[in-house]
Backbone as CSV, one residue per row, in Angstrom:
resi,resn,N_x,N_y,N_z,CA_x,CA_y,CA_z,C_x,C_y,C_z
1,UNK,87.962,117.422,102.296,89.153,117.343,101.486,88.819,116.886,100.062
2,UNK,87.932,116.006,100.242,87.505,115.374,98.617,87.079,116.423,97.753
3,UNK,86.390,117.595,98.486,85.915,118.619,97.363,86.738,119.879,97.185
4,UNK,87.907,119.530,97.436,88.913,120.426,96.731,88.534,120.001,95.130
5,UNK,89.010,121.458,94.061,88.905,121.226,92.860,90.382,120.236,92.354
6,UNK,91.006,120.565,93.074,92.297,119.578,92.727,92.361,118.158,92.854
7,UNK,91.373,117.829,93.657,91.170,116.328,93.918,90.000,115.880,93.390
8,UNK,89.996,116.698,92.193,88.359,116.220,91.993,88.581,115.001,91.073
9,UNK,89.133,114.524,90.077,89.525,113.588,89.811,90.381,112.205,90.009
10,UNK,90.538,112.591,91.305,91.617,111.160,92.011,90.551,109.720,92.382
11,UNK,91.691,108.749,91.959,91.115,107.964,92.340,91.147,108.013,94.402
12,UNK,89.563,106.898,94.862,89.852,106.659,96.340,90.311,105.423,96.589
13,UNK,91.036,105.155,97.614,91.148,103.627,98.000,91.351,104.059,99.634
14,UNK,90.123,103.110,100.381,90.031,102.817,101.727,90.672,101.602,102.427
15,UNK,91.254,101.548,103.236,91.611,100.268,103.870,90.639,100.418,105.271
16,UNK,89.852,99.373,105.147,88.969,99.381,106.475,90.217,98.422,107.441
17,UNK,91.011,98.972,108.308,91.762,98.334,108.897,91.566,97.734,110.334
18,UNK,91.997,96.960,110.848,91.401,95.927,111.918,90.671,95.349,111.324
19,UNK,90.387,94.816,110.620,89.761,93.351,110.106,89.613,92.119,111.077
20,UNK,90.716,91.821,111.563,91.249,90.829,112.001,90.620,90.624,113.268
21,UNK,90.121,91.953,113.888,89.829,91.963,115.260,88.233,91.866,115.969
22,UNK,87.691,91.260,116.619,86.272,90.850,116.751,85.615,92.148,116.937
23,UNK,84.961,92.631,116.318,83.919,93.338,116.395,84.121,94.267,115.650
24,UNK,84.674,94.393,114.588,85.670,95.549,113.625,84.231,95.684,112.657
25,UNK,83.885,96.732,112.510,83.337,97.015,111.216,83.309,96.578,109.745
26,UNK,82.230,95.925,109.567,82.630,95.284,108.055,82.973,96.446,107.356
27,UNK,83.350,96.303,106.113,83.542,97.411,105.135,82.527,97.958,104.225
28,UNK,81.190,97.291,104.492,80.086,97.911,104.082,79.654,99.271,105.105
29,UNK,79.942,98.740,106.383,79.332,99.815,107.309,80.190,100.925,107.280
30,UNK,81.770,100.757,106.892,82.619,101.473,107.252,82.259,102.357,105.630
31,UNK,81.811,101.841,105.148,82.307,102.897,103.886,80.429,103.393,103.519
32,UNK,79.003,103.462,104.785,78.285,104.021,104.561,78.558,105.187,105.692
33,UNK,79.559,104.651,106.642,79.541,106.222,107.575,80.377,107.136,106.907
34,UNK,81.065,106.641,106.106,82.275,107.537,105.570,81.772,108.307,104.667
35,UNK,80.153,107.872,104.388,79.438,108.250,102.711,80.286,108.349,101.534
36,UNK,80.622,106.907,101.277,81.215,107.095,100.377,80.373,106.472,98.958
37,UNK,79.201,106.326,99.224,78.277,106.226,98.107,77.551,107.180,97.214
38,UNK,78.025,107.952,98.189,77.448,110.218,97.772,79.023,110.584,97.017
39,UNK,79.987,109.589,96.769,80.595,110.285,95.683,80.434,109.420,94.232
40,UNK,80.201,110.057,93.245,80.087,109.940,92.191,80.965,110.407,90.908
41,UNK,81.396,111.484,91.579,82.597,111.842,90.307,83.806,111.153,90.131
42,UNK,84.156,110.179,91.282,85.029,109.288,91.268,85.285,108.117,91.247
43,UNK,85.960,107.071,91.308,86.193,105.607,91.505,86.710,105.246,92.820
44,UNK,86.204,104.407,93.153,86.366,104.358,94.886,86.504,103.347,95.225
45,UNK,87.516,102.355,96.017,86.531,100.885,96.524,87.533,101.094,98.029
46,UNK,86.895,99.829,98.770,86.982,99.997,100.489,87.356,98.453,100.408
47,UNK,88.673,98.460,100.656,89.328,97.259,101.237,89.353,96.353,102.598
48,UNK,88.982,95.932,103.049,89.122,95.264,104.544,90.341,94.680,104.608
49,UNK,91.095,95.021,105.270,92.782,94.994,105.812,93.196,94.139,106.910
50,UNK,93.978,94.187,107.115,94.811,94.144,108.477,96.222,94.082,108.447
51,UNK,97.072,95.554,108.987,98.204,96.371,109.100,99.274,94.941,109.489
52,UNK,98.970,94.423,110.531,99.959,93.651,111.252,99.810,92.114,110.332
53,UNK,99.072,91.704,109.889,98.999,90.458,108.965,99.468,90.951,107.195
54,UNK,99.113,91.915,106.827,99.311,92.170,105.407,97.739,92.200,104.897
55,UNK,97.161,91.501,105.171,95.765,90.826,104.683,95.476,92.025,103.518
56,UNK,95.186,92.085,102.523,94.605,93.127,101.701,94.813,94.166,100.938
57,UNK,95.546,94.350,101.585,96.854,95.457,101.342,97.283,95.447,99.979
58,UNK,97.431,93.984,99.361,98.088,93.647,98.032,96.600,94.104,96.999
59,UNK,95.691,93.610,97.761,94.270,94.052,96.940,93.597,95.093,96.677
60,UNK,94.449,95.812,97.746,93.814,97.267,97.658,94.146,97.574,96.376
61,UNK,95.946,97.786,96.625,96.611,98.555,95.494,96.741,97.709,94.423
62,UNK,96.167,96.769,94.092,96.161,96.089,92.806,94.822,97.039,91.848
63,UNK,94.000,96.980,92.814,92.467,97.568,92.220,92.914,99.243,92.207
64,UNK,94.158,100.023,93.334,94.284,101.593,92.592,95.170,100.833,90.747
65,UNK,96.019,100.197,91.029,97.140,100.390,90.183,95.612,100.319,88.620
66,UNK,94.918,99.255,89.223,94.038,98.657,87.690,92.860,99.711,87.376
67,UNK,92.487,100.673,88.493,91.731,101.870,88.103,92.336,102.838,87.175
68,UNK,93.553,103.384,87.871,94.254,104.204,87.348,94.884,103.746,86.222
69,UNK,94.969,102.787,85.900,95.478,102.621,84.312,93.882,102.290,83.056
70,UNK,93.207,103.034,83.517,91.916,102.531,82.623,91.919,104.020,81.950
């Protein structure tokens, strides 16, 4: 999906979600299976979450809102 020409300029934002839960994937691991270090034409970052607490959520979209206004 990322290499549509239409999306070639969007910003990414990941929520590695389950955070909260023992054995959850940090967000380093989650965002080398996802390869998200093989993109380069874009701005990207990988949040560690959790849906049912809020946890991150505010951080994610603070860092789209502060990409996208650069």
């Amino acid at each position: 999906m990322l290499g549509e020409e239409e999306l070639k300029n969007v910003h990414l934002l990941v929520f590695a979600n389950k955070q909260d839960m023992p054995g959850s994937l940090p967000e380093a691991e989650v965002s080398t299976a996802l390869g998200l270090h093989t993109l380069k034409d874009r701005p990207w970052h990988i949040q560690k979450s959790s849906a049912l607490s809020g946890d991150g959520l505010r951080e994610g979209l603070e860092w789209l809102s502060t990409s996208m206004g650069k």
